[in-house]
C-alpha positions, 0 to 999 in steps of 0.5 A: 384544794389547799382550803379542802387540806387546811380544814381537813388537817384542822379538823383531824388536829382538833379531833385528836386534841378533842379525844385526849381529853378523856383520859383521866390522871389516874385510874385504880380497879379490878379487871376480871378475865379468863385467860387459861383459868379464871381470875382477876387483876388489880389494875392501875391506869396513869395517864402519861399525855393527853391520849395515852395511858401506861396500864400496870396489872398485878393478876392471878389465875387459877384452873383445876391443877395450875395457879398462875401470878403475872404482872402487866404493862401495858402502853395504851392510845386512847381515842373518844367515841362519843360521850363518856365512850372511848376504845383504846389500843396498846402493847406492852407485856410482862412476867409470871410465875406458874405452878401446876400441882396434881396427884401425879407431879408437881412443876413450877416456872417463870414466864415472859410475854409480850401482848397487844390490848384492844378494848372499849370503855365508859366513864360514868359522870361519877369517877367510875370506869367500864371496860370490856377488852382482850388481850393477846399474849404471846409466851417465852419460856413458858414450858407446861404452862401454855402448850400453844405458847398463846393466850387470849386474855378476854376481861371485864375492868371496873376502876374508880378515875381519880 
């Protein structure tokens, strides 16, 4: 029984040392997403230990009448699948600032929010990097901006890994 939790807890320890490997120093790209209007996000990854990253995202939104600028942070785990795949999860949040112009009036805000990240990736055998991910985002303040205070942020990420 003890040789079944020794081999048992090597091999979760060898698994978790395994998958921290993946996790480049630094990534820098565009992640592209729909979150109550289309638009992109510039978006930098730095690793901070073997398997976890800080995500920093600098984005727009834009609809028919309301444009959206907001700024991300984002603390992520990092796990390998199988080869150049990896899924990852995190939380964070950050602020924004809205505005919302049509014939009939013209408002503006700022905005706070908190947010969960789940997502999956590939890194090529060049220094590029694919991500498919969402990221529900909860609203304070936010007045006309959200009417439901919640938004599902659905993005495609492509990223050069230095």
């Amino acid at each position: 029984m003890k040789k079944t939790i020794v081999m048992t807890s090597l091999l979760i320890g060898l698994s978790w040392y395994s998958q921290g490997q993946t996790v480049s120093k630094n990534a820098l790209g565009l992640r592209i997403g729909d979150n109550n209007g289309f638009g992109g996000e510039l978006s930098y990854q730095r690793k901070l230990a073997t398997n976890n990253r800080l995500e920093l995202d600098l984005g727009w939104r834009s609809t028919n009448n309301i444009d959206a600028l907001k700024l991300a942070g984002i603390y992520q785990w990092v796990w390998n699948i199988d080869g150049g795949f990896n899924w990852y999860a995190g939380v964070g949040g950050g602020l924004g600032y809205w505005n919302h112009d049509d014939n009939f009036n013209d408002d503006n805000g700022v905005f706070a929010f908190v947010a969960g990240d789940l997502g999956i990736e590939y890194d090529f055998d060049v220094p590029i990097q694919v991500s498919l991910d969402i990221r529900p985002e909860l609203y304070f303040n936010s007045n006309d901006y959200r009417d439901n205070n919640f938004g599902p942020d659905i993005a495609l990420g492509i990223r050069y890994r230095f």
